[in-house]
Structures are given as C-alpha cells and as structure tokens.
KOLSE-314943 format. One record per atom (N, C-alpha, C): chain; atom name; x, y, z. Coordinates in nm, 3 decimals. Example, Ala and Ser with C-alpha at 12.3 -4.5 7.8 and 13.67 -1.06 7.14 Angstrom:
// residues 2
{A; N; {1.319; -0.569; 0.780}}
{A; CA; {1.230; -0.450; 0.780}}
{A; C; {1.320; -0.330; 0.780}}
{A; N; {1.285; -0.225; 0.708}}
{A; CA; {1.367; -0.106; 0.714}}
{A; C; {1.290; 0.003; 0.787}}
//
This chain:
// residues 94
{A; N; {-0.526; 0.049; -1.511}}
{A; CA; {-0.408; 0.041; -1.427}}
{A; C; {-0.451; -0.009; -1.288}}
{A; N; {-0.356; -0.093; -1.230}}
{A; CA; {-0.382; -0.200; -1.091}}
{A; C; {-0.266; -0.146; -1.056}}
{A; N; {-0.274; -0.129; -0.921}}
{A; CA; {-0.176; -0.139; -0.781}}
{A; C; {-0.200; -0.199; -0.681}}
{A; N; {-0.049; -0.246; -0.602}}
{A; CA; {-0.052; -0.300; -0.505}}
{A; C; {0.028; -0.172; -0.408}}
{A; N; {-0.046; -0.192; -0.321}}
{A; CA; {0.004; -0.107; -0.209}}
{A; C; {0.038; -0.154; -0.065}}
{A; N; {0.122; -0.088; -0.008}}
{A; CA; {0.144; -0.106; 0.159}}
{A; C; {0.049; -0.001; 0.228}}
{A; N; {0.016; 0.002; 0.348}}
{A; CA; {-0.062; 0.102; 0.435}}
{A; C; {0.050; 0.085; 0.558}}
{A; N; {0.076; 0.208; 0.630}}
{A; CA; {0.086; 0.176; 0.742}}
{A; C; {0.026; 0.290; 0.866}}
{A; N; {0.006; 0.239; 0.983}}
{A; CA; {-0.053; 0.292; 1.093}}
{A; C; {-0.011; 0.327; 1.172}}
{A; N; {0.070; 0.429; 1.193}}
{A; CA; {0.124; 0.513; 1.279}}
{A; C; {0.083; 0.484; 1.474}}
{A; N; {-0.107; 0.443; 1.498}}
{A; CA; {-0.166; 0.436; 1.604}}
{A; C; {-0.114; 0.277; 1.616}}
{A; N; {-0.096; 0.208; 1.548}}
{A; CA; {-0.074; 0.030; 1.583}}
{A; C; {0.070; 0.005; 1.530}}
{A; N; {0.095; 0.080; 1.463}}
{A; CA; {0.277; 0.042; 1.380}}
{A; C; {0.284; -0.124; 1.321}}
{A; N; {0.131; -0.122; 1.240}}
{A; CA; {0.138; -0.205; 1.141}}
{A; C; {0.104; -0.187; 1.045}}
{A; N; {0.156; -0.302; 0.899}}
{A; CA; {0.159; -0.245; 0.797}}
{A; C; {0.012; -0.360; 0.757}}
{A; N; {-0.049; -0.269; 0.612}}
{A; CA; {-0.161; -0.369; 0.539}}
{A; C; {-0.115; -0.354; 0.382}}
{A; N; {-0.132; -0.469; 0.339}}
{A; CA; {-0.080; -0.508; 0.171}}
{A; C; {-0.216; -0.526; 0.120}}
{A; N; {-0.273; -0.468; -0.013}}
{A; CA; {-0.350; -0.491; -0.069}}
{A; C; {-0.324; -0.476; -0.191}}
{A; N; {-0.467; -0.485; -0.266}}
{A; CA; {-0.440; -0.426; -0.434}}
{A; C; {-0.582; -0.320; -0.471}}
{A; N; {-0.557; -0.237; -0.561}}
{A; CA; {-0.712; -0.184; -0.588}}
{A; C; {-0.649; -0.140; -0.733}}
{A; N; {-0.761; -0.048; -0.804}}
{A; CA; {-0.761; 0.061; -0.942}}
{A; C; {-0.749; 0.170; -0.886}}
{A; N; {-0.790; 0.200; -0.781}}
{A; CA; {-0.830; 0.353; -0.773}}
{A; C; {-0.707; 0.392; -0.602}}
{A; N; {-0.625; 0.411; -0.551}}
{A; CA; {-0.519; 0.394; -0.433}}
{A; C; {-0.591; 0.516; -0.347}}
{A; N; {-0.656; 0.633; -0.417}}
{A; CA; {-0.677; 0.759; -0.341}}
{A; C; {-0.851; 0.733; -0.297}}
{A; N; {-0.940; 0.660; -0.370}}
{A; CA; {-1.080; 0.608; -0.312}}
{A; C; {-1.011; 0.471; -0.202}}
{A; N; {-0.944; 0.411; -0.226}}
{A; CA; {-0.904; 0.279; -0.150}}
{A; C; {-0.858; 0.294; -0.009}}
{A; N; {-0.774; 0.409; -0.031}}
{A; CA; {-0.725; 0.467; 0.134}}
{A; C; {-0.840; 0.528; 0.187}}
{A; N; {-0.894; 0.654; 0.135}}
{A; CA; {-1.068; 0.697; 0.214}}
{A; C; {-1.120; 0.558; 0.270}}
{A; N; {-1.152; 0.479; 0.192}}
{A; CA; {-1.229; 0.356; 0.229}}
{A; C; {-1.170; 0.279; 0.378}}
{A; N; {-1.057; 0.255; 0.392}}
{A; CA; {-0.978; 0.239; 0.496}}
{A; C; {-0.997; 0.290; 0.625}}
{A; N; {-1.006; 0.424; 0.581}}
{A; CA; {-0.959; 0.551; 0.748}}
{A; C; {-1.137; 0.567; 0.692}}
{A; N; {-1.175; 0.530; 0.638}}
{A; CA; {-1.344; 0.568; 0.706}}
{A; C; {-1.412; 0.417; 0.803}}
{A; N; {-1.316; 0.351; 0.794}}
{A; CA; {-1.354; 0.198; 0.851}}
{A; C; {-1.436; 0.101; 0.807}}
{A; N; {-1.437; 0.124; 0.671}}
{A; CA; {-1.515; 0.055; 0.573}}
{A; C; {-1.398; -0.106; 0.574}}
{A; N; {-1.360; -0.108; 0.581}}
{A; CA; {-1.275; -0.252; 0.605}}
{A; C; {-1.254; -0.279; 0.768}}
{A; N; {-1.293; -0.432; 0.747}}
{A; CA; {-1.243; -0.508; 0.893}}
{A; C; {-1.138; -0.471; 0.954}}
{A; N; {-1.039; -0.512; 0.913}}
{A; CA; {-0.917; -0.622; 0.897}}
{A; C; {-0.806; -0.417; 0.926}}
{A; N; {-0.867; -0.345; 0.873}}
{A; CA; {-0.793; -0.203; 0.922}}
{A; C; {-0.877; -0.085; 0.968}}
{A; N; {-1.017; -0.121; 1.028}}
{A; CA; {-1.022; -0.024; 1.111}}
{A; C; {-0.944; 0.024; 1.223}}
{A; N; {-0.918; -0.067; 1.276}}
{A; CA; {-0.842; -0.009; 1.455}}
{A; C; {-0.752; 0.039; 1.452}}
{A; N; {-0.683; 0.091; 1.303}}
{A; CA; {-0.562; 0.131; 1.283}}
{A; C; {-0.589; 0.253; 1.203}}
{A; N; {-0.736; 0.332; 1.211}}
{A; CA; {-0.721; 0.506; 1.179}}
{A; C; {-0.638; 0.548; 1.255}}
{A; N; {-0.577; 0.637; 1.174}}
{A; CA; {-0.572; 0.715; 1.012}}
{A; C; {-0.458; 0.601; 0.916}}
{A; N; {-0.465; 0.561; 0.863}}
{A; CA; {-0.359; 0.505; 0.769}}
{A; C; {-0.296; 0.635; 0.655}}
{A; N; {-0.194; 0.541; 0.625}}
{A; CA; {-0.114; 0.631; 0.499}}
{A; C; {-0.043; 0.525; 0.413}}
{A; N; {-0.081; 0.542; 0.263}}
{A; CA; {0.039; 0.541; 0.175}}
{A; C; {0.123; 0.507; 0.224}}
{A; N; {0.240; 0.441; 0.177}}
{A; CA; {0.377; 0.457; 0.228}}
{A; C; {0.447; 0.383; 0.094}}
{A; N; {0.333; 0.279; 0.012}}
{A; CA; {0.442; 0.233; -0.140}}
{A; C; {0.301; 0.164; -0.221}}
{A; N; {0.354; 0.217; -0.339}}
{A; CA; {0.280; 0.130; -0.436}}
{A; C; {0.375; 0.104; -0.579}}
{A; N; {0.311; 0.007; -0.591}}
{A; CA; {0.356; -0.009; -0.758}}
{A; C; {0.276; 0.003; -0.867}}
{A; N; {0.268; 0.037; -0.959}}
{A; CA; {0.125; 0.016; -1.077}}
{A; C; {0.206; -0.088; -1.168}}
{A; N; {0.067; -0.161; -1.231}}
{A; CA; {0.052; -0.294; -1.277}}
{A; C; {-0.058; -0.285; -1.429}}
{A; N; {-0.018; -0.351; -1.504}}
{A; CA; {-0.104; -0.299; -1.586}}
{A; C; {-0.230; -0.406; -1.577}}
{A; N; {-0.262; -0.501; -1.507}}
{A; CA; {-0.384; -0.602; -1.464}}
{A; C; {-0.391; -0.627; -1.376}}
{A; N; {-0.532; -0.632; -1.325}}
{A; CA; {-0.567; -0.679; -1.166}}
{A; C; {-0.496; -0.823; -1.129}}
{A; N; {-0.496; -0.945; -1.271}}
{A; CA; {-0.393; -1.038; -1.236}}
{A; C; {-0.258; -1.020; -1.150}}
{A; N; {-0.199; -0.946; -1.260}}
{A; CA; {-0.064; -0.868; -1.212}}
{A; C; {-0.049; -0.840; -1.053}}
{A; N; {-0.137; -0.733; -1.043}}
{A; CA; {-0.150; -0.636; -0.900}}
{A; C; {-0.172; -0.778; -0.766}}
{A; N; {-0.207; -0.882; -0.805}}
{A; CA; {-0.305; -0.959; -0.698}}
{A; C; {-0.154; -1.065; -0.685}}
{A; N; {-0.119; -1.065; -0.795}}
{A; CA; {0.041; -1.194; -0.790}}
{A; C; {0.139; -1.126; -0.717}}
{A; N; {0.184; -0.980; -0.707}}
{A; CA; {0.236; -0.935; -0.661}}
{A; C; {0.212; -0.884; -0.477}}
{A; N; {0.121; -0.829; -0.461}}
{A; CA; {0.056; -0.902; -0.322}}
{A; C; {0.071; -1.016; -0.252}}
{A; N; {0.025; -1.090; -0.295}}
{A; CA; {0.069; -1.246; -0.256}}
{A; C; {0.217; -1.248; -0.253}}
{A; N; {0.291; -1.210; -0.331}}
{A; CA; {0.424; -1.246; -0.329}}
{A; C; {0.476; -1.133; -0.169}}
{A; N; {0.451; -1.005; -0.178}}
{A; CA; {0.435; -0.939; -0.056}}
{A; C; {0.430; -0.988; 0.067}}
{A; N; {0.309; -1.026; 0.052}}
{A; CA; {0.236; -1.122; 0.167}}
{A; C; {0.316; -1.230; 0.227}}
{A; N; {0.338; -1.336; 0.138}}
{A; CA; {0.428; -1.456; 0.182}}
{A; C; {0.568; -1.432; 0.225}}
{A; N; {0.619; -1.309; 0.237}}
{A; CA; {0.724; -1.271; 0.266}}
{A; C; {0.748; -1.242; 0.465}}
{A; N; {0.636; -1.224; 0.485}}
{A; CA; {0.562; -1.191; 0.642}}
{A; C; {0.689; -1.164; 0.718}}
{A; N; {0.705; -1.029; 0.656}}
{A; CA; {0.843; -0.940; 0.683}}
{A; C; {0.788; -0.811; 0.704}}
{A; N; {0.842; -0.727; 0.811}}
{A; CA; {0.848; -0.599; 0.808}}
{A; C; {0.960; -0.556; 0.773}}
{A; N; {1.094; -0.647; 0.776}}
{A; CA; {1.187; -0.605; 0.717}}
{A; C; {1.215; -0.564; 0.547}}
{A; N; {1.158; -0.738; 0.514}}
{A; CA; {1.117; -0.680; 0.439}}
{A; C; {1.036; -0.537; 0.304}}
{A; N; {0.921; -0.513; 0.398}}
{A; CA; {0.815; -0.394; 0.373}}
{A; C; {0.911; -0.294; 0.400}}
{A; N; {1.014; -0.262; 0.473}}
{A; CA; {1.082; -0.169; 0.494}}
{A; C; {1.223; -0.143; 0.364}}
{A; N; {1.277; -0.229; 0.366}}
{A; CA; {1.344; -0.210; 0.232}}
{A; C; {1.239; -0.160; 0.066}}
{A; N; {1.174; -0.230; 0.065}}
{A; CA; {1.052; -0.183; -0.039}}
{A; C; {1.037; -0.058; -0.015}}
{A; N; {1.013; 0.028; 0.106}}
{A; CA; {0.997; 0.136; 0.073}}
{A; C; {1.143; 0.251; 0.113}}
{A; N; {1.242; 0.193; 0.148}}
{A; CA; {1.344; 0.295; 0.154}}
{A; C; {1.436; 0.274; -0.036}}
{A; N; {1.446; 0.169; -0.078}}
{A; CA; {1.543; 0.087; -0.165}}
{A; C; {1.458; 0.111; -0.323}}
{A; N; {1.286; 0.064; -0.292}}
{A; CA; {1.321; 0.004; -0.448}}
{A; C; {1.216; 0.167; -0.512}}
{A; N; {1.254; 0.187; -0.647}}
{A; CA; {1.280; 0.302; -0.734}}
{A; C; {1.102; 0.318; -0.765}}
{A; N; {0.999; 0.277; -0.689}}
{A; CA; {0.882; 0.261; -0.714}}
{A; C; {0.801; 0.357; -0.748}}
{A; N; {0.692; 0.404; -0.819}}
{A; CA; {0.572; 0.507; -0.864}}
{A; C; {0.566; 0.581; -0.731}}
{A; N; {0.577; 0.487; -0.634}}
{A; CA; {0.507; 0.602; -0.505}}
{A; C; {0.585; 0.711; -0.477}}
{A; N; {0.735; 0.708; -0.528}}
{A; CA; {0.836; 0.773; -0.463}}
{A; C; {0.778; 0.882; -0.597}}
{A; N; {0.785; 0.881; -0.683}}
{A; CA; {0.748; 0.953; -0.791}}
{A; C; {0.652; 1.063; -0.783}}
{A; N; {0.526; 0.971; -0.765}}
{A; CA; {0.408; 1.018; -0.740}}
{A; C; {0.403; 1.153; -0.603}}
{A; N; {0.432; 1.081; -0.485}}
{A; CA; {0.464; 1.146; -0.432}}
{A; C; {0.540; 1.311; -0.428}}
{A; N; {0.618; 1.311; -0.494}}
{A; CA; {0.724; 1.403; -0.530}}
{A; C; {0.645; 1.508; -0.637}}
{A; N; {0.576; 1.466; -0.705}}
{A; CA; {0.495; 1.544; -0.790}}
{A; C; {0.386; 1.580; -0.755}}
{A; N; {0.304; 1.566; -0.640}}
{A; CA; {0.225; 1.616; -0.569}}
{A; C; {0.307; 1.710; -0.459}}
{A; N; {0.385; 1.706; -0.424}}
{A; CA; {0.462; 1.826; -0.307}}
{A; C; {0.559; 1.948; -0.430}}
{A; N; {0.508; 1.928; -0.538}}
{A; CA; {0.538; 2.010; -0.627}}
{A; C; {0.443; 2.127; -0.642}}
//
C-alpha cells in the first residue's frame, strides 16, 4: 500500500505533498529534519492522505496535487473529500 499525503506547518502555514509506504516513519523523518525542502517548518502534521495500491498510483496522484499550486485547493481536499485520513484518524481517537 502507497500514499500520497499533505503536511502542513502550523510555524510557516505551508503545506508539503508527497508520497511514501510507510505515512507514520515518513512524518518522523520530516520533524526530525531529515528532508530539505521541510525542515524550517518543525513540527509538521498529517492533515490528508489517500492510500493507493502502487507507488505508480501514489506518485500520479501527487503530481496531479502538485500541478494544481492551490491552497485552495489543498483545503477543500481536506474539509470535502471522504478520504482514509478522515477514517484513520477517527479510529485512533477511539
């Protein structure tokens, strides 16, 4: 299983789109500053993912994300669409 995810940063109030297998090693990796491109923006969080059943999948969908270079966008995605994260989420505060 592949996901694409949003991050966002509460300290910069921007968002990061990626893809990984693993979403709960991928965020550690993040807020420990193991990536460029989102250190300056510890602590990150979750805020949406989707699961995908191929890294193909997960990486087309990103891109499609990406080319959108919307926060409005990113913001409907996570109030609107019916996604795993909302799920996921909900079953962990269980």
């Amino acid at each position: 299983m592949f996901y694409t995810y949003i991050l966002h940063s509460e300290s910069t109030d921007r968002y990061y789109i990626g893809y990984t297998s693993d979403l709960e090693e991928r965020l550690r990796h993040h807020n420990s500053g193991g990536t460029k491109t989102t250190k300056r923006g510890i602590p990150w969080k979750i805020i949406y993912d989707e699961s995908h059943g191929t890294k193909h999948d997960a990486i087309i969908r990103e891109q499609e994300i990406k080319k959108k270079k919307s926060g409005k966008y990113i913001e409907y995605l996570i109030t609107n669409h019916p996604g795993e994260n909302k799920k996921r989420r909900a079953n962990k505060n269980d």
